[in-house]
C-alpha positions in Angstrom: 0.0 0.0 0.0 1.4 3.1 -1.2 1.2 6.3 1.1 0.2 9.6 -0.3 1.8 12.7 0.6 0.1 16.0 0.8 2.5 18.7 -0.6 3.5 20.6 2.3 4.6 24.4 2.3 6.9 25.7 4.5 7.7 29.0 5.2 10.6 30.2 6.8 10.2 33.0 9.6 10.2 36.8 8.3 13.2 38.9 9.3 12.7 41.6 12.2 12.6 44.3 9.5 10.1 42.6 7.5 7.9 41.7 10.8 8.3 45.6 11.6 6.6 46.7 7.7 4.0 44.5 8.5 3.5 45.3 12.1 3.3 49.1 10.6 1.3 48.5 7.9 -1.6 46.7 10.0 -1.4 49.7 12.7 -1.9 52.4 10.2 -4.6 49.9 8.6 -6.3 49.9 12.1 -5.7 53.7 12.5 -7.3 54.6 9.6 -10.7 52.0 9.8 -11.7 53.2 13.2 -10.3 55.6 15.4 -8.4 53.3 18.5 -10.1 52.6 21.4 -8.6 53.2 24.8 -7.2 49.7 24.5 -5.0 50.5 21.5 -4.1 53.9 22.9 -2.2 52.1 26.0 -0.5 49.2 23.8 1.0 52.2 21.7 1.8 54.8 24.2 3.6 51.6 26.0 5.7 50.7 22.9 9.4 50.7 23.2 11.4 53.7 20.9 12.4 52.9 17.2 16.5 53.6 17.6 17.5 56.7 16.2 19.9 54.8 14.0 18.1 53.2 11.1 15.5 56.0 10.2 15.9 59.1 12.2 12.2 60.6 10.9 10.3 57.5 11.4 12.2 57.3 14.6 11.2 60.9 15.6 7.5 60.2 14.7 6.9 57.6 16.4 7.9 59.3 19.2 5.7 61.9 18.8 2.8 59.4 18.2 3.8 57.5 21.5 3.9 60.4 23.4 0.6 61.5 21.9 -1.1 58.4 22.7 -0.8 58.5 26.1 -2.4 62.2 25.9 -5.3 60.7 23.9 -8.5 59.1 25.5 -10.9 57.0 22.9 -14.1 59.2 23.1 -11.7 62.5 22.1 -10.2 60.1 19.3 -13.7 59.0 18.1 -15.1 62.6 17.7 -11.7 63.6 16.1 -12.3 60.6 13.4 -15.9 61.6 12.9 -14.7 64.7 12.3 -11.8 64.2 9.8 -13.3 61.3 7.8 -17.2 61.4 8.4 -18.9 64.4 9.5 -22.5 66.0 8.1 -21.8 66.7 4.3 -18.2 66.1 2.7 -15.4 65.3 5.2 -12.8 67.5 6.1 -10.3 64.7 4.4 -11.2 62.2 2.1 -9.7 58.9 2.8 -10.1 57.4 -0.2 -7.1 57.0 -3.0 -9.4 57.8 -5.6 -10.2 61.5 -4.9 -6.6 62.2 -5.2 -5.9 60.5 -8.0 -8.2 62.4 -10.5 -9.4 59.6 -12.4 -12.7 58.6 -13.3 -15.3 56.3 -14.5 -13.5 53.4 -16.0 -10.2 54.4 -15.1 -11.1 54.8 -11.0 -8.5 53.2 -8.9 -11.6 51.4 -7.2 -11.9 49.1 -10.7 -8.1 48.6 -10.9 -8.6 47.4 -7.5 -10.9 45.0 -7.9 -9.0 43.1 -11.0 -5.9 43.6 -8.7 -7.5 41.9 -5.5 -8.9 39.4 -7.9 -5.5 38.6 -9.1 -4.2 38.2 -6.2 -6.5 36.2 -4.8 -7.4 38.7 -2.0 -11.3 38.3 -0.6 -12.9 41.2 0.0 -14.7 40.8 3.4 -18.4 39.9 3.2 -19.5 42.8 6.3 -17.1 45.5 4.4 -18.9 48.5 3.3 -15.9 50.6 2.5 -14.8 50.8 -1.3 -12.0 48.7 -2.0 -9.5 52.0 -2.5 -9.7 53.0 1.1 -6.9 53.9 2.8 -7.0 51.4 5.6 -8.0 48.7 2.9 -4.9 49.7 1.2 -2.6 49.2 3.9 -3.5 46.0 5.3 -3.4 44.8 1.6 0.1 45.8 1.9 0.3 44.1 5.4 -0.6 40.7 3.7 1.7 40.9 0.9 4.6 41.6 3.5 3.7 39.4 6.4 1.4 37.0 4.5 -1.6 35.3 6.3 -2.7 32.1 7.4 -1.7 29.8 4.2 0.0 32.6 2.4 3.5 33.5 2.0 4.6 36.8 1.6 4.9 38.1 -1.6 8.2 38.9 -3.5 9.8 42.2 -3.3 9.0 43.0 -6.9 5.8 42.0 -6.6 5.0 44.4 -3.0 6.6 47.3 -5.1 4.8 47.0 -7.9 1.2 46.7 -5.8 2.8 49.8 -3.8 4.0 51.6 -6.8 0.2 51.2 -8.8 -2.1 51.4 -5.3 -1.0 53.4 -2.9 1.8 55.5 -3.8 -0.3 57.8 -6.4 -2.5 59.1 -3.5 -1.1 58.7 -0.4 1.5 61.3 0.1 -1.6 63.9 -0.8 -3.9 62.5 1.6 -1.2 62.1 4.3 -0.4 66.1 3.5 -4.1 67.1 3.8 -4.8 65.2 6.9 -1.6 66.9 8.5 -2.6 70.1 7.7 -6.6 69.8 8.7 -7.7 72.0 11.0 -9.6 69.3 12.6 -6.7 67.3 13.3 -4.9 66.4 16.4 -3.9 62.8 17.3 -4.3 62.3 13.8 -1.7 65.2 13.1 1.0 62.5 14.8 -0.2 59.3 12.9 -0.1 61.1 9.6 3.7 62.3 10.5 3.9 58.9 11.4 2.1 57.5 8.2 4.1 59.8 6.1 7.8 58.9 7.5 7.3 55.1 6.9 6.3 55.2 3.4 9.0 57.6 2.4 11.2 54.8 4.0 9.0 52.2 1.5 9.5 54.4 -1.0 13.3 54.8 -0.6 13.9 51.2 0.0 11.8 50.1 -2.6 13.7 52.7 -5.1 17.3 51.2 -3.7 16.1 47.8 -4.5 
């Protein structure tokens, strides 16, 4: 009697740096869905310093959001969210890629989005009400290509710049700039420094490579 073997895949463990991206790309994800309960507020305002010496500016802001976030209760961060991203009429800040881009109709990000989640076999969530080019949506699709998920490897380098390069960098600097400079802003003020620190380090690293 013969055995059968299932085809096993084995993934070897992510380096620190690459545990870091996703670890970053899943907080800004969560930071940009929902403002963060008092929960989240403590685990961040009790995370240890990034060292000065591998990214001075990302250092710097996290600092800033650290220090923030132990200033910040949830109800104040829930009325600042509503105010930035919901509010009676047209937010203060859109936080959608789309309305940065320029691009309509046929050509929306939201349709290139859908053919790209389709071809990478990403579900979209059945209880998601948020179009697909959402900012949050857009970073933990860059979570998953970096860290993977249960049954998925992490995707190639070429393959996380290119998603990067077509997704999220046409938009994001723009939002990240007008959410900086909203009036309404506070805590938010810190996580777009924050947000806008690590993807110039994406940026420059995926550039170098």
């Amino acid at each position: 009697m013969e055995a059968l073997a299932a085809k096993v895949a084995i993934h070897r463990p992510l380096p620190a740096e690459e545990v870091a991206r996703a670890d970053f790309y899943a907080l800004l994800a969560r930071l940009f869905h929902a403002a963060p309960d008092g929960r989240l507020l403590a685990q961040i305002a009790a995370a240890p310093p990034i060292p000065d010496e591998g990214d001075p500016a990302l250092a710097r802001a996290w600092r800033d959001l650290v220090a923030a976030s132990g200033a910040m209760d949830g109800d104040a961060a829930a009325e600042e969210y509503e105010a930035l991203f919901a509010g009676i009429g047209r937010a203060a800040v859109s936080i959608y890629a789309g309305f940065y881009a320029g691009a309509m109709a046929i050509d929306h990000p939201r349709v290139r989005l859908q053919a790209e989640l389709a071809r990478l076999g990403l579900a979209r969530r059945e209880d998601a009400t948020e179009p697909e080019d959402h900012f949050a949506a857009l970073f933990d699709m860059m979570r998953v290509l970096v860290g993977g998920s249960a049954g998925r490897a992490p995707a190639a380098l070429e393959e996380q710049r290119r998603v990067f390069d077509e997704h999220v960098r046409p938009g994001v600097g723009k939002f990240l700039a007008a959410l900086e400079h909203a009036g309404q802003a506070n805590y938010y003020r810190r996580i777009a420094a924050f947000a806008a620190a690590f993807v110039a380090l994406e940026i420059e690293s995926f550039d170098l490579d």
